[in-house]
C-alpha positions as CSV (number, residue, x, y, z in Angstrom):
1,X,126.5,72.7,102.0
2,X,123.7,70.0,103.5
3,X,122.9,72.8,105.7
4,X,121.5,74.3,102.4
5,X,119.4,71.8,100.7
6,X,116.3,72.2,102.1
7,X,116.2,75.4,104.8
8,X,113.3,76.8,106.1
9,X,114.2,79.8,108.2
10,X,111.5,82.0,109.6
11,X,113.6,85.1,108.0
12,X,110.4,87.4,108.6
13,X,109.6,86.3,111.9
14,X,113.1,87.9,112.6
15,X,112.3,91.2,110.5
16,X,112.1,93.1,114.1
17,X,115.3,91.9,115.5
18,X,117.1,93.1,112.0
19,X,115.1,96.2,112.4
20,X,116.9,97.0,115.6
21,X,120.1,96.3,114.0
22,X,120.0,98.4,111.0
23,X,118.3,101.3,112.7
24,X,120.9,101.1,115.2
25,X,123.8,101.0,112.3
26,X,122.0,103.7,110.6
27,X,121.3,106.4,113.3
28,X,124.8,105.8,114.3
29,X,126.3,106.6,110.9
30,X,124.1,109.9,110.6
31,X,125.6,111.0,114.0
32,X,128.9,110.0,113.0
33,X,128.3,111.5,109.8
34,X,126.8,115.1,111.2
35,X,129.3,115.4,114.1
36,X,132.6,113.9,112.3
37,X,131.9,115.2,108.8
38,X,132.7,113.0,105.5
39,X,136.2,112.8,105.2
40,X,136.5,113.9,101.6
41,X,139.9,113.3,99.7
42,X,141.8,115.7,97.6
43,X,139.4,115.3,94.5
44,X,136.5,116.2,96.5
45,X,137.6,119.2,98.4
46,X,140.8,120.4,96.7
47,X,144.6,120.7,97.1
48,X,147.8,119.7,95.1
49,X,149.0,116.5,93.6
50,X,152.8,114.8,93.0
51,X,153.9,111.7,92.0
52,X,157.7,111.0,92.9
53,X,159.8,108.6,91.7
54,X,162.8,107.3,94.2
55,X,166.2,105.3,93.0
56,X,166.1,103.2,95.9
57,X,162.1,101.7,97.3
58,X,160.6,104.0,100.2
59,X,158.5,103.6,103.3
60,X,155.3,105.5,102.6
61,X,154.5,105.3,106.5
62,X,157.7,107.0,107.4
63,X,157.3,109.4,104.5
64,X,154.1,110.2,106.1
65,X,155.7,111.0,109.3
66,X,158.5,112.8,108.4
67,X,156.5,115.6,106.0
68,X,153.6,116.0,108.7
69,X,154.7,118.6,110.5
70,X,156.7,120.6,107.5
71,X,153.5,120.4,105.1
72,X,151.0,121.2,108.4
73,X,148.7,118.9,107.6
74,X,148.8,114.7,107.3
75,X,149.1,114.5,103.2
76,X,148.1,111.5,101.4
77,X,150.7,109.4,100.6
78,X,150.5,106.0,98.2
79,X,152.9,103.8,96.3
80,X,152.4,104.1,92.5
81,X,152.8,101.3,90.4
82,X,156.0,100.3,92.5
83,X,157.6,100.5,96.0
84,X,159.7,103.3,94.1
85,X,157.2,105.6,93.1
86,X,154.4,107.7,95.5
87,X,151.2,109.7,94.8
88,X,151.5,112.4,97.5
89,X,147.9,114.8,98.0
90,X,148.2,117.3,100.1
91,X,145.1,119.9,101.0
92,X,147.6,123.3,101.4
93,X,146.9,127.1,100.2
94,X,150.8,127.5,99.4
95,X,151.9,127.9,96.3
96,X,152.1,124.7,94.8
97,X,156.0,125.1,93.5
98,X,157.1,126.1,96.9
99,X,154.7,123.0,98.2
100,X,157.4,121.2,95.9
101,X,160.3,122.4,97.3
102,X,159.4,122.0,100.1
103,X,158.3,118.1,100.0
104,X,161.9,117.6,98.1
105,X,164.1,119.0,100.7
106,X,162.3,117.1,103.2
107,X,163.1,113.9,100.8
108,X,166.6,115.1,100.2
109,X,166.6,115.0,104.4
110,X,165.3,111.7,105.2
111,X,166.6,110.0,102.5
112,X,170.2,111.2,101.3
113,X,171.7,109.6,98.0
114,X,168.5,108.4,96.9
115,X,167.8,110.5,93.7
116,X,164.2,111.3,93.7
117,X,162.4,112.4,89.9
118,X,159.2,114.4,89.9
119,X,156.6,112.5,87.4
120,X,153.7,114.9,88.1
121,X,152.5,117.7,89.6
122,X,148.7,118.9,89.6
123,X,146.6,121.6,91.2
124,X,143.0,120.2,92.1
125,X,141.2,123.6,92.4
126,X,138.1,124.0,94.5
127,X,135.4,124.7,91.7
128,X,136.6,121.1,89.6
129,X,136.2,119.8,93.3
130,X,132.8,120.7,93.9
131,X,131.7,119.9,90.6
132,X,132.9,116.4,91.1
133,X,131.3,116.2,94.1
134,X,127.8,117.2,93.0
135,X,128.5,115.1,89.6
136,X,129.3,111.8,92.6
137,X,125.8,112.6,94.2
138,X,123.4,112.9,91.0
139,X,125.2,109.7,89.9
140,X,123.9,107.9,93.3
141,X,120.8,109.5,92.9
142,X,119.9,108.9,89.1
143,X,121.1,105.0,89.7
144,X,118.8,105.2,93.1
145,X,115.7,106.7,90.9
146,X,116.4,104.2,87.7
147,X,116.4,101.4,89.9
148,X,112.9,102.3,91.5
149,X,111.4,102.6,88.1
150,X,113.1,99.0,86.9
151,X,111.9,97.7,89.6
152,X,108.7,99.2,89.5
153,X,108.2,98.0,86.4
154,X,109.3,94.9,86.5
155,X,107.3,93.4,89.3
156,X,104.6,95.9,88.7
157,X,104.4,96.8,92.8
158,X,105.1,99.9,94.4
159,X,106.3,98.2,97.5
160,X,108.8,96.3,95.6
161,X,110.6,99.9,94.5
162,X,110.2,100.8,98.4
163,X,111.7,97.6,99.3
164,X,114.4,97.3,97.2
165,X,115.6,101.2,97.4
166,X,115.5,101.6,100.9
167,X,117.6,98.3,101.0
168,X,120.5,100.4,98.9
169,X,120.2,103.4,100.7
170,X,120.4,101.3,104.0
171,X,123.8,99.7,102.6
172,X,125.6,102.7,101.4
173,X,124.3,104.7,104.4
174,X,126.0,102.1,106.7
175,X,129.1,101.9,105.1
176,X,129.6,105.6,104.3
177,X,129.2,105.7,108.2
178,X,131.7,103.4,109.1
179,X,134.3,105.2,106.5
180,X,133.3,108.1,108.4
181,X,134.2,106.6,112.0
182,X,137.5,105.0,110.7
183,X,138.5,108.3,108.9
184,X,140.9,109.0,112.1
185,X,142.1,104.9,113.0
186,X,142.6,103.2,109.7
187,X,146.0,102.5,108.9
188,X,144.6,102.9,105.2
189,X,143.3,105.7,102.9
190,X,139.5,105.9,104.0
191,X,138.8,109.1,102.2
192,X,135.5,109.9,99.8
193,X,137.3,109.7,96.3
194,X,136.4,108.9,92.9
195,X,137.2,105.4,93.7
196,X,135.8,105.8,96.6
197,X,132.0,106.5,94.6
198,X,132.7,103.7,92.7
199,X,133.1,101.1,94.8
200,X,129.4,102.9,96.4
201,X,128.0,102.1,92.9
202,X,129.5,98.6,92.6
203,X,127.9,98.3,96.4
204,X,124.1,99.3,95.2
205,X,124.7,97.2,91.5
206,X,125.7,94.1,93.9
207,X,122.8,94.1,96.8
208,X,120.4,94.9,93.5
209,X,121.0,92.2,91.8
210,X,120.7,89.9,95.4
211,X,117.1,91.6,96.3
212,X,116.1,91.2,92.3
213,X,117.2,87.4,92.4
214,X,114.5,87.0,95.9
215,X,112.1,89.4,94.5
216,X,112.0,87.1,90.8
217,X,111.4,83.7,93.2
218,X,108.7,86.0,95.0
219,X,107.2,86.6,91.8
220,X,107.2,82.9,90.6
221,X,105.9,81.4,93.8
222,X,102.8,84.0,93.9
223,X,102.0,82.0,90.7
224,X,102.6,79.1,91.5
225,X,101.3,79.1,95.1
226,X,98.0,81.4,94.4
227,X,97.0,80.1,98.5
228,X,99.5,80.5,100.2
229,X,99.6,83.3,102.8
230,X,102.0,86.5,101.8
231,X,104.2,86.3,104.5
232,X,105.0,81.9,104.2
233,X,105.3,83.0,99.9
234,X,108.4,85.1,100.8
235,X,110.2,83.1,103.2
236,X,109.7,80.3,100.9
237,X,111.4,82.3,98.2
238,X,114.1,83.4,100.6
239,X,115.3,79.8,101.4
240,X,114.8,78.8,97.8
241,X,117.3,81.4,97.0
242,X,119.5,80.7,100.4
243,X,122.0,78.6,98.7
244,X,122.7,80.5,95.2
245,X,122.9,84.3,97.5
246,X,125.0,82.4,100.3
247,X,127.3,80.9,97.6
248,X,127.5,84.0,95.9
249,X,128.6,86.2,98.6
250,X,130.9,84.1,99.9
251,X,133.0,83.8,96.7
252,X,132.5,87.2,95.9
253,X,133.8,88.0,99.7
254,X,136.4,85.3,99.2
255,X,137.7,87.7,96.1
256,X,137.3,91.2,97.4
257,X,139.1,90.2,100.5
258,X,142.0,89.0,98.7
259,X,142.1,92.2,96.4
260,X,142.7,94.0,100.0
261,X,145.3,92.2,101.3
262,X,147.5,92.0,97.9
263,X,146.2,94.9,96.2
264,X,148.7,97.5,97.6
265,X,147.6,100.0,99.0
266,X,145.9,102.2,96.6
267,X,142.8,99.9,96.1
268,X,142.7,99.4,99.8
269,X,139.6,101.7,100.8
270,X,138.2,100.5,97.8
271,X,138.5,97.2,98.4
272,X,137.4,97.3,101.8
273,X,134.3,99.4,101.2
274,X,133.3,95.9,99.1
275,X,134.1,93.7,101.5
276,X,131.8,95.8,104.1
277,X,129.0,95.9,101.1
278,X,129.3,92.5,100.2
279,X,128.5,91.8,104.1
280,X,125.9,94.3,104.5
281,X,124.1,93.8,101.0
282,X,123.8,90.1,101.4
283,X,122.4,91.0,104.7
284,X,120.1,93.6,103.7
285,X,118.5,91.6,100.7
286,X,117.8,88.6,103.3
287,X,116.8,90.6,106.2
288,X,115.3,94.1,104.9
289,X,114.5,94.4,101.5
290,X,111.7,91.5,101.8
291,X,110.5,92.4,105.4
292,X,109.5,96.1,104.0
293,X,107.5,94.3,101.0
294,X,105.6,92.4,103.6
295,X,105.1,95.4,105.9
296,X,104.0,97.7,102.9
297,X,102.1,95.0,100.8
298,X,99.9,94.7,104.4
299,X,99.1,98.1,104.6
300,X,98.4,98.4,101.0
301,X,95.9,95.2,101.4
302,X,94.0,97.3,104.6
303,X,94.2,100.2,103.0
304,X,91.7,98.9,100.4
C-alpha cells in the first residue's frame, strides 16, 4: 500500500475525462432503458408463484428448458433453500390451478420416479404489483430528498446536496441500465425485484457514506487551509481519503463478490448489482461527486 502513503493525484484536472465516461454510461442506460424497457419480475408486474419440493436434487436450467414452451413464456426458476426445492414465477393469465397442473405433468415427464410435493402456491395480482412498484420508487426518492437535506445541512452548501445527489442518481442510473441490457444474456435472474430495490438502496447508503467521508476532509481542510485555492483544497482531501475509500471498496468488493459466487443463485442479481455499485460508487465519489462541488461552488462565487 506505499503507493498510498502520500498520493497526490490531480483527481479534478481529470473531472472532464470522467465526464465523458459517465455521460456516456448514462445516455446509454436511458436508451437502453426507453427502447428495452425495465425488466420487472413477478412482484413488479404480476403473475403466479410455486415452490416445489423434489425427492431426488434438480437442474433448474433444464427445468427451465423443458417448461418454456408448455408455460409460453421463460418462467423464473430458483433453488430454494436446497438443490431439492425450486421457486418457480411465471407471468401467465391461466388459471393458476390449471398453471399447476400443468407445471407438474411437465415434472412428472422430465423427471419420472422423483416424487415432487407442492410447498406453495401464490397469485401476485396486478393492483399489489403496482403498488409495490410505486411504494419501490417513493422509497428511492424520499432516501434521494433526505439525503439532500442531511447533507445540506450538514456542510451548510447547496452545492454539496447537488454534488452528492447527482452522484447517487449517476450510480443507480448506470447500474439499472446495465440490468436493463443483460435482462436477455445473463445466465442469472436480472429482474427488478424487491431484492432487486434493496440492493439499489444499499447502492445509494454505500457511495453516501464514500462522498460524506471526502466531503467531511473538504470541510476540515477549508479550516485548516483558509489560502489555499478551492480546487488544490479538494484534491488534497481526495488523496487524504485515497487510502481509507480504496481499502474500503476493495474489501467490501472482496465480500460482495464472494456472496455471488457461493450464494446460490437467489442472491445472485443481488449480489451482482453490489458488486457493480461498489465499482461505480467508489468511482463516482472520487471522480463526480467532488468535481460538481467545484464546478458549482465556481459559479456560485461569479455569480456574486
Amino acid at each position: 500500500m506505499r503507493w498510498f502513503e502520500s498520493p497526490s493525484f490531480d483527481f479534478i484536472k481529470a473531472h472532464q475525462i470522467a465526464y465523458f465516461v459517465s455521460g456516456t454510461l448514462m445516455i446509454g442506460s436511458i436508451v437502453a432503458i426507453l427502447t428495452l424497457g425495465i425488466n420487472y419480475g413477478i412482484d413488479f408486474r404480476g403473475g403466479q408463484e410455486f415452490v416445489f419440493e423434489f425427492e431426488q436434487p434438480v437442474d433448474v436450467v433444464e427445468l427451465r428448458s423443458a417448461l418454456t414452451e408448455p408455460l409460453g413464456s421463460v418462467p423464473e426458476i430458483k433453488l430454494f433453500g436446497s438443490d431439492r426445492e425450486i421457486l418457480l414465477r411465471i407471468d401467465t393469465e391461466v388459471d393458476i390451478t390449471q398453471t399447476r397442473e400443468l407445471i407438474l405433468s411437465n415434472f412428472e415427464t422430465l423427471y419420472p420416479g422423483n416424487t415432487v410435493t407442492v410447498e406453495k402456491t401464490d397469485l401476485v395480482g396486478p393492483r399489489f404489483a403496482e403498488d409495490l412498484k410505486r411504494g419501490a420508487l417513493y422509497s428511492i426518492i424520499f432516501a434521494m430528498a433526505v439525503v439532500f437535506i442531511y447533507i445540506f445541512i450538514r456542510f451548510k452548501g447547496w452545492y454539496f446536496s447537488a454534488g452528492a445527489i447527482a452522484a447517487l442518481f449517476h450510480d443507480v442510473l448506470i447500474v439499472l441500465g446495465i440490468f436493463t441490457v443483460m435482462a436477455e444474456v445473463a445466465t442469472f435472474d436480472v429482474s427488478i425485484n424487491q431484492a432487486m430495490i434493496a440492493a439499489f438502496l444499499t447502492i445509494v447508503g454505500y457511495s453516501l457514506n464514500d462522498t460524506v467521508v471526502v466531503f467531511d476532509r473538504i470541510r476540515e481542510n477549508s479550516i485548516i487551509y483558509k489560502t489555499m485555492n478551492f480546487k488544490d483544497m479538494i484534491n488534497k482531501s481526495l488523496n487524504d481519503t485515497l487510502s481509507r475509500t480504496v481499502i474500503t471498496s476493495v474489501t467490501t468488493l472482496f465480500v460482495v463478490t464472494v456472496l455471488f459466487i457461493f450464494g446460490g443463485e437467489v442472491l445472485k442479481g443481488f449480489a451482482f448489482a453490489l458488486v457493480l455499485g461498489v465499482i461505480i460508487g467508489t468511482y463516482s465519489s472520487l471522480f463526480i461527486a467532488s468535481s460538481i462541488v467545484v464546478e458549482l461552488q465556481k459559479r456560485a462565487m461569479k455569480a456574486n
